[in-house]
N, C-alpha and C positions, 0 to 999 in steps of 0.2 A: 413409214411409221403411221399406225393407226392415229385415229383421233385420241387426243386425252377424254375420260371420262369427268363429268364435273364433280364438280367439290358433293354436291349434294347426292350423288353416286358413291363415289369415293366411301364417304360418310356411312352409306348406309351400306357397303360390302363389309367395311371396316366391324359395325357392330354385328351382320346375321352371322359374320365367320366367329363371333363369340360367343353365340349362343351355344348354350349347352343344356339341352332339353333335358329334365328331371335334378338338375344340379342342384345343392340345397346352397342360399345364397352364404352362410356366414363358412362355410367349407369348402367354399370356391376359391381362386385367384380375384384377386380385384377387378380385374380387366374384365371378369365373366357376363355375360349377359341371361340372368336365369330363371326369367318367365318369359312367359308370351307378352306381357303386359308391357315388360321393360325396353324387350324389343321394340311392340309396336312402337311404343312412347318417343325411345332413343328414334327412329326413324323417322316418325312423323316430326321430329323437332329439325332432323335434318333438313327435310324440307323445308320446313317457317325461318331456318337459319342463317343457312350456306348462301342462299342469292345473297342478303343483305351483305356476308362475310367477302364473296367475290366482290361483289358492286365495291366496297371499301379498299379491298386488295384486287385489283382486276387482272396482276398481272400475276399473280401467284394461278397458276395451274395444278400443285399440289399439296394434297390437304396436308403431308408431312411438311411443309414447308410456311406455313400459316403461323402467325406471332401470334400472342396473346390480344396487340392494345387492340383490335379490332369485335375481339368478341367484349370487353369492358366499355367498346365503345358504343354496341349493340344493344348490352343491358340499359346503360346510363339513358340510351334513347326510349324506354319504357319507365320511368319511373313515375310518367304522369296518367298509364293506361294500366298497371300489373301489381298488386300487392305486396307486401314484403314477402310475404310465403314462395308465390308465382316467381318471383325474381331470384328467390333462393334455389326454386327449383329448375330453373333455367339453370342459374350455376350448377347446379348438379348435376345435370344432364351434358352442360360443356367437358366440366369434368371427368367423366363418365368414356363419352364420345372420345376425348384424349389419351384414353385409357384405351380404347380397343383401336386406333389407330395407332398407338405407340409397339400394340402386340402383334397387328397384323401388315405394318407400311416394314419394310426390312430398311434397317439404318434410324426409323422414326426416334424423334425424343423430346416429342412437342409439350411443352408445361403452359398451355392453356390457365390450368386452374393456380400453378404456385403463384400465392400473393394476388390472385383475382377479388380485384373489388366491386363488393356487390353494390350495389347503389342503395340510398334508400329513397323507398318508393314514398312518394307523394301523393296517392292517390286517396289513400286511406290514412284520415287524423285524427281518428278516436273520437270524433262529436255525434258519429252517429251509427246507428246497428240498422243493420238491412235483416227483414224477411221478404216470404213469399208474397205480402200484403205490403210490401214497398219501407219506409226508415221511420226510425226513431229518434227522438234526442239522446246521443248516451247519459245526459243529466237524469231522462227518465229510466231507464235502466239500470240505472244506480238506485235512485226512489225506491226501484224494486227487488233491488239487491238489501238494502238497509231495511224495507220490509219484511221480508222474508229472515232475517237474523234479530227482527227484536226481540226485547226481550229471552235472549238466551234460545230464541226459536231456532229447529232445523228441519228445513225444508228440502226434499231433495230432489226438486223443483228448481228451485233457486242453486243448492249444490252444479244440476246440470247446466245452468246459464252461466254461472260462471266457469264453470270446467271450459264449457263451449267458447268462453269468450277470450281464456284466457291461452287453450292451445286450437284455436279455431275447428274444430270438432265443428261435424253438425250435429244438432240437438237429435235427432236419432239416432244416433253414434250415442248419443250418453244415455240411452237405456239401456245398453248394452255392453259397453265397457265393464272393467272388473276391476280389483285392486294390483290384481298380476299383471294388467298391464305395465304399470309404472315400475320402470328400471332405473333406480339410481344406479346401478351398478354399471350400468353401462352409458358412461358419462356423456357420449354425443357431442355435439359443434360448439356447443357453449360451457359445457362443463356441469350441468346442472341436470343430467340424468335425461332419461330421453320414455316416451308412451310409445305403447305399440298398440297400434288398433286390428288385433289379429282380423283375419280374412272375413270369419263369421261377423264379424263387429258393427266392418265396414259398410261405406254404400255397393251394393253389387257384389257384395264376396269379396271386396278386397281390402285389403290390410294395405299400413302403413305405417313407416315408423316419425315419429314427431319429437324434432328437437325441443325441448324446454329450453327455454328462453332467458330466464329472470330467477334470482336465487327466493324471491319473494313466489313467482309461480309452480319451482321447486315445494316450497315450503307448507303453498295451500293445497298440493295434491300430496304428498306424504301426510299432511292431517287428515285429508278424505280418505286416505287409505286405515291410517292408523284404527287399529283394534278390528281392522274386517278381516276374514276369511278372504285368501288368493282368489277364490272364484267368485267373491260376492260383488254385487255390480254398486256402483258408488253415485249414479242418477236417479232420476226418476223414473218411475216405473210406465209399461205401456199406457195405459188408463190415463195417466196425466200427461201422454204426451199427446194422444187423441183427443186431447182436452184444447191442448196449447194451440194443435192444427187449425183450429179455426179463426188466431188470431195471426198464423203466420207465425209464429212462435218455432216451430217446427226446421225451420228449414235457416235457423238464424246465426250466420257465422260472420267473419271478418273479410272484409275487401280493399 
C-alpha cells in the first residue's frame, strides 16, 4: 500500500475536484468552488492549516476522519494576532473546505463547522483607527464624526468614514459603492441584511459580500441609501478622497 497523502494534500484535491470553471456561485451546489480566487484561497489556507490540524491529531491520517475540537482549537489560538473579520473568515473557509471533502471523500460526513465557535478576537478594541500614516485615537475620530454632522450638516466624507468603519470597507471602496449594494433582502449571518462590494467596486476587481452586523449598522446604511437612485454611490467622491491620501485617511479600516 502506497503512502497516505497528508492532510494538507488531501485538503487540496478535495477542493480543485470542486471547482467548476464559469459556474455562477448563487446556482451552484454549495460544495462548488466557483472562481479562481476561492480556489486559490481555499488552498492556500490548506496549507497555513492542516500542519497545525495534524500536529493536534497526529494520529488521524484522514482528513474524513478529523473532529471538529481541533479546528476551534486553531481559531481560539489566534485571537491575540487576527481580527474579528480574519477569524470569521477562517471559519468560512473551514466550513467551506468541509464541504468539498464531504462531496469528494466517499462515506465523508465531517460537520467541522455545525456549532463552530468563533472566538472573539482581542486583538482589535475599538480605541483606535489605523492608516497608511500609522493610528489614531478612536475618541478622535468620533470629534470628527460629530464634526462633520453639526448642525444638521452632511458630509459625504464623513458618510464614507463611517460606512468604512462600520462594515470595514476601505475608504476607496466607498467612492464607489452604490445604494444597490445593500441587500436587506438577503439577511446573511446575523440577520441584518448583508453589502456586496461588486467586483468593479473592490480593491483589484474583486467583490465581496459583507455580513451586517448590528441592527443599529443595518439602520445607518438604509438611511444612506434612503431616497438614492440603485446606482448612485453613497461616499465621497474621487477628489476628496485624493484629498484624504495625504493624511492616510485613504487606506483606513479595522484590525
Amino acid at each position: 500500500m502506497g503512502k497516505k497523502s497528508s492532510l494538507v494534500h488531501q485538503a487540496q484535491k478535495a477542493v480543485c475536484a470542486c471547482f467548476v470553471e464559469g459556474a455562477v456561485k448563487k446556482d451552484a451546489p454549495d460544495y462548488a468552488v466557483t472562481s479562481y480566487d476561492s480556489r486559490f484561497d481555499l488552498t492556500r489556507f490548506a496549507r497555513m492549516v492542516m500542519p497545525d490540524i495534524k500536529a493536534m491529531c497526529p494520529e488521524c491520517k484522514d482528513i474524513e476522519k478529523l473532529p471538529k475540537w481541533p479546528f476551534e482549537a486553531w481559531l481560539a489560538g489566534r485571537v491575540g494576532t487576527c481580527s474579528w473579520r480574519t477569524l470569521e473568515k477562517y471559519a468560512d473557509l473551514i466550513e467551506k473546505t468541509g464541504k468539498c471533502v464531504n462531496h469528494t471523500v466517499s462515506g465523508a460526513s465531517v460537520e467541522w463547522s455545525s456549532g463552530l465557535i468563533v472566538p472573539k478576537s482581542i486583538k482589535y478594541d475599538g480605541a483606535t483607527i489605523r492608516t497608511n500614516k500609522g493610528a489614531f485615537e478612536r475618541s478622535d475620530y468620533e470629534k470628527i464624526i460629530a464634526w462633520g454632522r453639526r448642525d444638521g450638516a452632511r458630509s459625504k466624507a464623513v458618510d464614507s468614514w463611517e460606512l468604512s468603519d462600520r462594515l470595514g470597507l476601505r475608504l476607496c471602496e466607498t467612492t464607489r459603492v452604490e445604494a444597490r449594494c445593500y441587500r436587506p433582502d438577503i439577511l446573511g449571518k446575523y440577520g441584518h441584511g448583508t453589502f456586496h462590494v461588486l467586483g468593479t467596486m473592490g480593491k483589484n476587481g474583486r467583490g465581496r459580500v459583507i455580513d451586517i452586523r448590528t441592527a443599529d449598522d443595518a439602520a445607518f446604511i438604509r438611511n444612506l441609501c434612503t431616497g438614492k437612485a440603485s446606482n448612485e454611490r453613497l461616499g465621497m467622491d474621487q477628489r476628496i478622497r485624493e484629498r484624504m491620501q495625504k493624511t492616510g485617511m485613504d487606506s483606513h479600516h479595522k484590525e
